[in-house]
PyMOL Python script that loads the backbone (N, CA, C, O; Angstrom):
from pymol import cmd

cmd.read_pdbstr("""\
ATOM      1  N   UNK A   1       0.842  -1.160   0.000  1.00  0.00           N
ATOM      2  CA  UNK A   1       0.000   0.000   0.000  1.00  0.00           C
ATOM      3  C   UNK A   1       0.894   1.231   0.000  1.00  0.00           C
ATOM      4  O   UNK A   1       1.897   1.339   0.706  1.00  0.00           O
ATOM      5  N   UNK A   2       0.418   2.213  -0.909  1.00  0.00           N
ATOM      6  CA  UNK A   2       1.220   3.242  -0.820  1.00  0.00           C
ATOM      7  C   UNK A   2       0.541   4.691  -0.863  1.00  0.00           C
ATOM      8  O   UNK A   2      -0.255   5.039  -1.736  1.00  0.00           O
ATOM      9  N   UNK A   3       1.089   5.704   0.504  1.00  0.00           N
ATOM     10  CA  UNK A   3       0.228   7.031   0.503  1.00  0.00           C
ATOM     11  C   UNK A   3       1.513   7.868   0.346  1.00  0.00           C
ATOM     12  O   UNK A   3       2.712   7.637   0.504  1.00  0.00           O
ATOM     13  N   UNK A   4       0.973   8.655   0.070  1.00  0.00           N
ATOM     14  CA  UNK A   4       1.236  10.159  -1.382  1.00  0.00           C
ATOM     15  C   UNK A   4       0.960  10.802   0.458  1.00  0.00           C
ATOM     16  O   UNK A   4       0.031  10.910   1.258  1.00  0.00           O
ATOM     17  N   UNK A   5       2.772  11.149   0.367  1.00  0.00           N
ATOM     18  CA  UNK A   5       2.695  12.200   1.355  1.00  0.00           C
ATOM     19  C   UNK A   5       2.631  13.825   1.171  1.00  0.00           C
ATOM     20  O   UNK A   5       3.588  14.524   0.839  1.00  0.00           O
ATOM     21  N   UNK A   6       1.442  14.235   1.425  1.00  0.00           N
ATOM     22  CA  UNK A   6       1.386  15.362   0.940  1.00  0.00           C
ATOM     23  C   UNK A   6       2.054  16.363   1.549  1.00  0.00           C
ATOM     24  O   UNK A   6       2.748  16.187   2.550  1.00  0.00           O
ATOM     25  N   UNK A   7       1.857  17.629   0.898  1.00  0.00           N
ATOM     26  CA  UNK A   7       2.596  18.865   1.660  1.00  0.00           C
ATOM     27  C   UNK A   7       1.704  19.025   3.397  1.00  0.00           C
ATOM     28  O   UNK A   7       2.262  19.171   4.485  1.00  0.00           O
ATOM     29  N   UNK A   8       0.617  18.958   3.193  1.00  0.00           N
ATOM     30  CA  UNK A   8      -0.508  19.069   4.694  1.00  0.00           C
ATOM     31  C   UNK A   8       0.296  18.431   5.726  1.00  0.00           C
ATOM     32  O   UNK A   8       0.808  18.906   6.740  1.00  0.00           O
ATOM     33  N   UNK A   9       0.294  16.778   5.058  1.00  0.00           N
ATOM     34  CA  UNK A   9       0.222  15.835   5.836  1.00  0.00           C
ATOM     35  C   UNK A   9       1.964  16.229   6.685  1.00  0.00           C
ATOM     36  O   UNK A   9       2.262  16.482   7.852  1.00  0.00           O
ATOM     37  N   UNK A  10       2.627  16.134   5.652  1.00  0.00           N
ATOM     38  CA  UNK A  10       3.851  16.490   6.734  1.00  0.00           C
ATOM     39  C   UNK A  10       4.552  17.652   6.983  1.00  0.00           C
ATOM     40  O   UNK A  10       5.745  17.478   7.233  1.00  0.00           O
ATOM     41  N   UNK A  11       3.995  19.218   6.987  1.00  0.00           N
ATOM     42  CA  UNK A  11       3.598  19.773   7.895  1.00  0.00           C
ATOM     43  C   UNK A  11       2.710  19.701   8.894  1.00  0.00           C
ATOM     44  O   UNK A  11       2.824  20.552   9.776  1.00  0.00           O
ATOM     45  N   UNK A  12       1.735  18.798   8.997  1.00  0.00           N
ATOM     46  CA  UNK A  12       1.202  18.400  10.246  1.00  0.00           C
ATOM     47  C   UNK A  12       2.245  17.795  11.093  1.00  0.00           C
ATOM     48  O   UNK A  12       2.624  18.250  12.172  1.00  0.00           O
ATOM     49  N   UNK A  13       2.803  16.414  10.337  1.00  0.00           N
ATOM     50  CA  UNK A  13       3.843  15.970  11.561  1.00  0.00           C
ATOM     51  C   UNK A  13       4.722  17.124  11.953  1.00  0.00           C
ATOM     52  O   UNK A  13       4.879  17.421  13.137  1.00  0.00           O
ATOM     53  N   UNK A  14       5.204  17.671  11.127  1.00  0.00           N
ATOM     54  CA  UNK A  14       6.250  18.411  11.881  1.00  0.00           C
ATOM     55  C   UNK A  14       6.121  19.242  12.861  1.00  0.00           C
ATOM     56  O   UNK A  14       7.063  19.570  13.582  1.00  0.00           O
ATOM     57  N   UNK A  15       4.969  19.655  12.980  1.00  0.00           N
ATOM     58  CA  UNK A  15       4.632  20.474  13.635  1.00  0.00           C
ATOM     59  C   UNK A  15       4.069  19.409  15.188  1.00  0.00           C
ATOM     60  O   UNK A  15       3.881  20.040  16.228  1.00  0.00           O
ATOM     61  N   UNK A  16       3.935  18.467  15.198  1.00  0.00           N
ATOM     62  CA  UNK A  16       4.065  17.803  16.452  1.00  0.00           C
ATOM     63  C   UNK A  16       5.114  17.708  17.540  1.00  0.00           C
ATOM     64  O   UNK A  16       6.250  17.903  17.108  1.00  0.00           O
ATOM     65  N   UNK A  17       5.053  17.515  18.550  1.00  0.00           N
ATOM     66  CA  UNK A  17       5.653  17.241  19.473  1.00  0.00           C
ATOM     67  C   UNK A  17       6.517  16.026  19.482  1.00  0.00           C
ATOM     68  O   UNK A  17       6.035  15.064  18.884  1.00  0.00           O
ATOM     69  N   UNK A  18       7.981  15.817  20.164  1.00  0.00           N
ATOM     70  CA  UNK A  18       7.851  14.537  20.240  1.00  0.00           C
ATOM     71  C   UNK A  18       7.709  13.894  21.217  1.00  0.00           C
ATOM     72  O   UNK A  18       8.235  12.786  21.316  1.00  0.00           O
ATOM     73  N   UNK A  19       7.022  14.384  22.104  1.00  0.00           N
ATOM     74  CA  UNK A  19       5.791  13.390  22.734  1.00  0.00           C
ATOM     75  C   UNK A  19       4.728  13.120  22.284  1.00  0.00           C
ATOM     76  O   UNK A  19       4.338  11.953  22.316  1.00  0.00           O
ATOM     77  N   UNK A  20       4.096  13.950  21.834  1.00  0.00           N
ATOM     78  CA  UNK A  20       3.275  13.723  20.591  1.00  0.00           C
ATOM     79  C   UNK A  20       3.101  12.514  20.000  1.00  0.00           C
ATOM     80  O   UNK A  20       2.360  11.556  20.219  1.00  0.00           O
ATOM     81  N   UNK A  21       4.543  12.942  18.638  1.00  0.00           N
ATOM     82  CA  UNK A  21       4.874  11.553  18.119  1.00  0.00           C
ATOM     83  C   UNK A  21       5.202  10.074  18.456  1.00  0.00           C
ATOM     84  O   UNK A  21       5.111   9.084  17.730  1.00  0.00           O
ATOM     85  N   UNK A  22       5.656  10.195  19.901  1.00  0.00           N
ATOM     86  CA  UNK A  22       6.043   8.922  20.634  1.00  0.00           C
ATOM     87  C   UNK A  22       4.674   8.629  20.965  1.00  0.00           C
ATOM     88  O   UNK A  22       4.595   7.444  21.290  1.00  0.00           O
ATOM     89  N   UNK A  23       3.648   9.171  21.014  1.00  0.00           N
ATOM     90  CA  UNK A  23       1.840   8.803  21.801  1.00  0.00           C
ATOM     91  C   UNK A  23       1.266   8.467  20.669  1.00  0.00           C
ATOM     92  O   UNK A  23       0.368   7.626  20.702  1.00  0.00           O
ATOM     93  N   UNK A  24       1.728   9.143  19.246  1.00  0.00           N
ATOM     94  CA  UNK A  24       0.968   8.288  18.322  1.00  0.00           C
ATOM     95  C   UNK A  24       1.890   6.930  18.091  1.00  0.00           C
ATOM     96  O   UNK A  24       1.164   6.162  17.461  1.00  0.00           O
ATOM     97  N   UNK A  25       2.520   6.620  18.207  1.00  0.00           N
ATOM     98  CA  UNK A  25       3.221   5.919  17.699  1.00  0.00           C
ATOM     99  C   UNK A  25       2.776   4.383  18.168  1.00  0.00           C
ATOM    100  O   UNK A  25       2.546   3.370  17.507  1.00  0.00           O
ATOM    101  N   UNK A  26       2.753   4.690  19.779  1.00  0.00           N
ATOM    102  CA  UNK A  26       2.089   3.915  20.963  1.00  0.00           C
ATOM    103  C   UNK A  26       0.812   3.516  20.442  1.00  0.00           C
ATOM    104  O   UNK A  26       0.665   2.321  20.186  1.00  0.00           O
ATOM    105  N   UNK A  27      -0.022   4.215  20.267  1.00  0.00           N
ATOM    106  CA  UNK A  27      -1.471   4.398  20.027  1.00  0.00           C
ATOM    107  C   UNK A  27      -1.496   3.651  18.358  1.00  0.00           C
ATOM    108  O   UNK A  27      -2.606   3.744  17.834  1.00  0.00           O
ATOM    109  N   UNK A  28      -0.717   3.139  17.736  1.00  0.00           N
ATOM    110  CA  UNK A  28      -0.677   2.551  16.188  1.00  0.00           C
ATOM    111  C   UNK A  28      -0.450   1.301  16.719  1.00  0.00           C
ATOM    112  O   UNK A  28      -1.109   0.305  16.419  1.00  0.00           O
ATOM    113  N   UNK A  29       0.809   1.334  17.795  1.00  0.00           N
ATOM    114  CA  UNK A  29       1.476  -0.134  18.116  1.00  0.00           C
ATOM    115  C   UNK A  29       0.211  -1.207  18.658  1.00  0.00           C
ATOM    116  O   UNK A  29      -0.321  -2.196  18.152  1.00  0.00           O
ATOM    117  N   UNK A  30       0.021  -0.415  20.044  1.00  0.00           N
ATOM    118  CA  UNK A  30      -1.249  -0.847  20.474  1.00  0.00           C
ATOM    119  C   UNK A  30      -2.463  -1.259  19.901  1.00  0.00           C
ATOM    120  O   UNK A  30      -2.933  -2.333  20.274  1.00  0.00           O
ATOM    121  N   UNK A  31      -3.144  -0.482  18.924  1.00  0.00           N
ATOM    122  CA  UNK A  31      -4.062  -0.677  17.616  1.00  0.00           C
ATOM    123  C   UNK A  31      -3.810  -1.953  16.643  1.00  0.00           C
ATOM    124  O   UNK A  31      -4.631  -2.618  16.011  1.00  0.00           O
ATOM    125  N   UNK A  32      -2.541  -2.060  16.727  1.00  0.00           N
ATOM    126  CA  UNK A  32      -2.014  -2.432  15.388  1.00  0.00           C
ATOM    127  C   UNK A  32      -2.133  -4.415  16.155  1.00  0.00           C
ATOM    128  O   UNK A  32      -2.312  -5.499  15.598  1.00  0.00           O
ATOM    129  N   UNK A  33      -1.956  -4.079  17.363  1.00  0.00           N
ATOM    130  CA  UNK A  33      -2.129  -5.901  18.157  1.00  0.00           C
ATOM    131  C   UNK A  33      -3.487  -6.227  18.682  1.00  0.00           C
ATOM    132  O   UNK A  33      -3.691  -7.380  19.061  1.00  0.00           O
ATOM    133  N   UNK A  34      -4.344  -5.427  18.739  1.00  0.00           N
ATOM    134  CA  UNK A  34      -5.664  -5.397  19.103  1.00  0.00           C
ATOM    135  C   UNK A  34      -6.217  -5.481  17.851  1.00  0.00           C
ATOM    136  O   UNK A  34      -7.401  -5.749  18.056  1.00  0.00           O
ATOM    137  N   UNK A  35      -6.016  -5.398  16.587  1.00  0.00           N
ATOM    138  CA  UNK A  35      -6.343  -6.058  14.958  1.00  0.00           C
ATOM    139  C   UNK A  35      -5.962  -7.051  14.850  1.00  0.00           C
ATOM    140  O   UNK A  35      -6.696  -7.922  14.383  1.00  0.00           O
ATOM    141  N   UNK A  36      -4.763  -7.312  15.203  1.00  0.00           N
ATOM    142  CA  UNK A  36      -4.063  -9.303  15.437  1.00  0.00           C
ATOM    143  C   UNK A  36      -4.882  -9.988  15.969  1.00  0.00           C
ATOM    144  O   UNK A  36      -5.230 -11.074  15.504  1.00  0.00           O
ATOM    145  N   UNK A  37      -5.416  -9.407  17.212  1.00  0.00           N
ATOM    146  CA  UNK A  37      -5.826 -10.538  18.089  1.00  0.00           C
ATOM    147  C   UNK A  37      -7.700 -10.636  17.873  1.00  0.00           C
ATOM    148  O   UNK A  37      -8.413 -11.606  18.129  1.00  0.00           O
ATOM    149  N   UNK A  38      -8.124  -9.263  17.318  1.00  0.00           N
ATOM    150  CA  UNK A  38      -9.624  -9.932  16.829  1.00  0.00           C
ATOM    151  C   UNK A  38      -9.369 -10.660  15.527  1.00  0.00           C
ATOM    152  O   UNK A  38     -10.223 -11.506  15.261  1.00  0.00           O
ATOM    153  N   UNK A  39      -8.055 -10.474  14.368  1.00  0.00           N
ATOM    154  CA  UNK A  39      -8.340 -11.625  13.575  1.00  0.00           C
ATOM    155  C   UNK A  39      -8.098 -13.006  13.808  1.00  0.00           C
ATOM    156  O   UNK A  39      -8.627 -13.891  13.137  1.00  0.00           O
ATOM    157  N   UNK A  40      -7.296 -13.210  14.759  1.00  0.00           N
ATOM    158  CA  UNK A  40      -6.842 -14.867  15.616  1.00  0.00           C
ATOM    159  C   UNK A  40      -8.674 -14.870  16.379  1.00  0.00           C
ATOM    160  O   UNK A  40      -9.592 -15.647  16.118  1.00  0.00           O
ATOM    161  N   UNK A  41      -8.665 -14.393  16.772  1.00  0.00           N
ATOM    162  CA  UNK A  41     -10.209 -14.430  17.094  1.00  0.00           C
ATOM    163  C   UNK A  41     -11.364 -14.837  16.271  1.00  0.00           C
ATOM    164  O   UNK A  41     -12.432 -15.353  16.599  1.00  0.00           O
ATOM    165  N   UNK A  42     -10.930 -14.509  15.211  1.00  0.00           N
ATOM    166  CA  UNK A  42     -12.170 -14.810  13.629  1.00  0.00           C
ATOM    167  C   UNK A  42     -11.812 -16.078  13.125  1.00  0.00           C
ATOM    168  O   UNK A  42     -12.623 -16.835  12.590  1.00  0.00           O
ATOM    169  N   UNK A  43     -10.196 -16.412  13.341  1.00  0.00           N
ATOM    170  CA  UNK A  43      -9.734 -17.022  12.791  1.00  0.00           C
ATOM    171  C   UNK A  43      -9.748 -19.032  13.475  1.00  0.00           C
ATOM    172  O   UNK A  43      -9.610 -20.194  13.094  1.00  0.00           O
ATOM    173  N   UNK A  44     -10.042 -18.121  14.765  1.00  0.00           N
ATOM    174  CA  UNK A  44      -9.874 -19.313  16.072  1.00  0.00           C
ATOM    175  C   UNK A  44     -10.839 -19.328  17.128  1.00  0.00           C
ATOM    176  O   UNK A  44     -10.615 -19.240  18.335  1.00  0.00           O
ATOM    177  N   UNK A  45     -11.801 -19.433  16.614  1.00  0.00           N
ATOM    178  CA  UNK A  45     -12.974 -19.020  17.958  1.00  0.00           C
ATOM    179  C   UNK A  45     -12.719 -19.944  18.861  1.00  0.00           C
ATOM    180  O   UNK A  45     -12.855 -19.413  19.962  1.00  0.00           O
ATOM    181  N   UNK A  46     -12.447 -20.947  18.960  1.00  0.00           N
ATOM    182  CA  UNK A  46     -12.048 -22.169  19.736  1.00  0.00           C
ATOM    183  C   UNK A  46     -11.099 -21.879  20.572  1.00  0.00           C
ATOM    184  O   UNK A  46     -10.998 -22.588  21.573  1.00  0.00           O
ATOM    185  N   UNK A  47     -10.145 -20.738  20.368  1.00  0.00           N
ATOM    186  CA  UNK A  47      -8.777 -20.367  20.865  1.00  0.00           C
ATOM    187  C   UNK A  47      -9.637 -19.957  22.251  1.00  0.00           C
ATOM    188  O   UNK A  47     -10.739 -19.413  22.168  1.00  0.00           O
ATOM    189  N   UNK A  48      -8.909 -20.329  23.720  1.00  0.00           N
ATOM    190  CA  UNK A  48      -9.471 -18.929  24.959  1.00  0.00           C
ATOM    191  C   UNK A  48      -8.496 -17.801  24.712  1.00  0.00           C
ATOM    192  O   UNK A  48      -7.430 -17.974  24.121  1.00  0.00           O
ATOM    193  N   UNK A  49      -8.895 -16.662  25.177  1.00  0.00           N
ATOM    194  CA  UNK A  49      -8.315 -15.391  25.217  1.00  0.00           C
ATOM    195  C   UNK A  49      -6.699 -15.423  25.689  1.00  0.00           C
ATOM    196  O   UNK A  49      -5.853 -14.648  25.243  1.00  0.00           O
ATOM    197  N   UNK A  50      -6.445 -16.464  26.670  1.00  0.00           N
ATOM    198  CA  UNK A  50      -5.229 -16.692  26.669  1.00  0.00           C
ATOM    199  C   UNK A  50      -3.598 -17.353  25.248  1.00  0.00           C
ATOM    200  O   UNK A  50      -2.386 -17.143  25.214  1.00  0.00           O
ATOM    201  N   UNK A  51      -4.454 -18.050  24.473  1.00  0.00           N
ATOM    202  CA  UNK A  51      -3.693 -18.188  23.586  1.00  0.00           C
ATOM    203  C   UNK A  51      -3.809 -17.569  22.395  1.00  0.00           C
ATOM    204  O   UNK A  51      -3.225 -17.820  21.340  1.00  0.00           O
ATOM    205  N   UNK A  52      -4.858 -16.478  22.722  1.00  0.00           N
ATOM    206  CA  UNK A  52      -5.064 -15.548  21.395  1.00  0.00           C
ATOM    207  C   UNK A  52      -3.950 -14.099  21.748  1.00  0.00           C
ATOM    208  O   UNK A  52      -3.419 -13.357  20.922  1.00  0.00           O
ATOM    209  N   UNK A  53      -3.868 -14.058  23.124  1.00  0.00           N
ATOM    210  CA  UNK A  53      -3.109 -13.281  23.521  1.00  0.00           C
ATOM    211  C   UNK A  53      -1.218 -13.479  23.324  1.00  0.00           C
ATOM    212  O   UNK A  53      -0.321 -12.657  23.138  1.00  0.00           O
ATOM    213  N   UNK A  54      -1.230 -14.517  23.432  1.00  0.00           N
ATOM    214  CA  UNK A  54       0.337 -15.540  23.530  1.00  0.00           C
ATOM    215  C   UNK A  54       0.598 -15.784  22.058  1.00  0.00           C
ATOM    216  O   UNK A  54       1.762 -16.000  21.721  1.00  0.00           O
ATOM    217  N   UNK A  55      -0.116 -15.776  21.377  1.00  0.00           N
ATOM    218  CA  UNK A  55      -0.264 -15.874  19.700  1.00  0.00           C
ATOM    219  C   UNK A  55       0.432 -14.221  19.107  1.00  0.00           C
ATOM    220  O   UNK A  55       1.305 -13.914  18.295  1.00  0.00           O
ATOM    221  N   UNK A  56      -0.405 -13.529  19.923  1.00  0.00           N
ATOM    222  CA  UNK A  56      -0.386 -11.577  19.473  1.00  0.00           C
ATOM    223  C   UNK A  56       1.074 -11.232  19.385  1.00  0.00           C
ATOM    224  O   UNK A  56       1.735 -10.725  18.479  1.00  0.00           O
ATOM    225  N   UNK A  57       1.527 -11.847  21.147  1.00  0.00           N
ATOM    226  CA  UNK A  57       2.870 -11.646  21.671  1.00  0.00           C
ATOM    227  C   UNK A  57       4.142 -12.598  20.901  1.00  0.00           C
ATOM    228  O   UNK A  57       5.315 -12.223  20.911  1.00  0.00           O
ATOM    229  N   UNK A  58       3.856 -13.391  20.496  1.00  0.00           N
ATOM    230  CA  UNK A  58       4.891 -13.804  19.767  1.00  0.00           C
ATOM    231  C   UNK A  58       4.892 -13.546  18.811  1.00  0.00           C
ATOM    232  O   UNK A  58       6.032 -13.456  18.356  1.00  0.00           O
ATOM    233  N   UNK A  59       3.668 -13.221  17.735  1.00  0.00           N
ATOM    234  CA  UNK A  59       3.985 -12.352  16.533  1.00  0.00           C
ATOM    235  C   UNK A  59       4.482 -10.974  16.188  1.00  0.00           C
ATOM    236  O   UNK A  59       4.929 -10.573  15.113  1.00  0.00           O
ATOM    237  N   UNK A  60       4.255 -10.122  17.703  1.00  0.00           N
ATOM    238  CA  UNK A  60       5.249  -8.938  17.741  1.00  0.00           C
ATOM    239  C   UNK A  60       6.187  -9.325  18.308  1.00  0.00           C
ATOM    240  O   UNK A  60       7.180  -9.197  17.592  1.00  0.00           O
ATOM    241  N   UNK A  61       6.393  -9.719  19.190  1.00  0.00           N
ATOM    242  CA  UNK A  61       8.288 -10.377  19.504  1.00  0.00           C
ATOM    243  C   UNK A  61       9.124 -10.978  18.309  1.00  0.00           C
ATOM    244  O   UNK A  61      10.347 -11.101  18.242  1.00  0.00           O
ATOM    245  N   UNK A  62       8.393 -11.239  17.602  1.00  0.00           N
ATOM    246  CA  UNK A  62       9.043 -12.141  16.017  1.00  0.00           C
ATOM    247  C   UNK A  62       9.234 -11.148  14.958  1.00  0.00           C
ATOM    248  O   UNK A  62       9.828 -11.405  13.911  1.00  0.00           O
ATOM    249  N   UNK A  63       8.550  -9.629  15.342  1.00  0.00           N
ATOM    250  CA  UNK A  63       8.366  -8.935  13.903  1.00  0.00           C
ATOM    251  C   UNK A  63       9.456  -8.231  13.377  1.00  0.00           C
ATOM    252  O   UNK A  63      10.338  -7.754  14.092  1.00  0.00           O
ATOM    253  N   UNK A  64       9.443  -8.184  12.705  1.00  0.00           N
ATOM    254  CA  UNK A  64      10.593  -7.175  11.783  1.00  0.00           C
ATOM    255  C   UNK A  64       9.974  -6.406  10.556  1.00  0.00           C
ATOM    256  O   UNK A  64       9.036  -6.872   9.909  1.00  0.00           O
ATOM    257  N   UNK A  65      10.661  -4.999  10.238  1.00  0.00           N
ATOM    258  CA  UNK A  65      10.517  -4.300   9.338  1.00  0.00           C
ATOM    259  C   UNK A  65      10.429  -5.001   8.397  1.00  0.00           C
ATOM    260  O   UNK A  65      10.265  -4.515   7.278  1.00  0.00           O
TER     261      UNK A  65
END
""", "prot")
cmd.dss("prot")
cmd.show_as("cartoon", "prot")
cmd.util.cbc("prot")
cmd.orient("prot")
């Protein structure tokens, strides 16, 4: 997927904080494993919440760019 960084868009970032940027960043990470774990969820209804969770965590402990 690819977005067309516009002139707006990054004068918006820049104009952030970097706390700011470290809170969005958090707020993507966080987002971004709470989408993992409702699709292991779709994927595994059978799974309990415990190995849907242990599933999440080893796929971000494993991840790379």
């Amino acid at each position: 997927m690819s977005m067309e960084l516009t002139p707006e868009y990054l004068r918006t970032l820049r104009s952030l904080s970097g706390e700011d940027k470290l809170r969005s960043a958090f707020r993507l990470y966080w987002s971004a494993r709470k989408l993992k774990a409702s699709f292991l969820r779709s994927e595994h209804p059978d799974w309990e919440e415990d190995a849907v969770q242990a599933e999440v965590k080893r796929i971000f402990s494993n991840a790379t760019t």
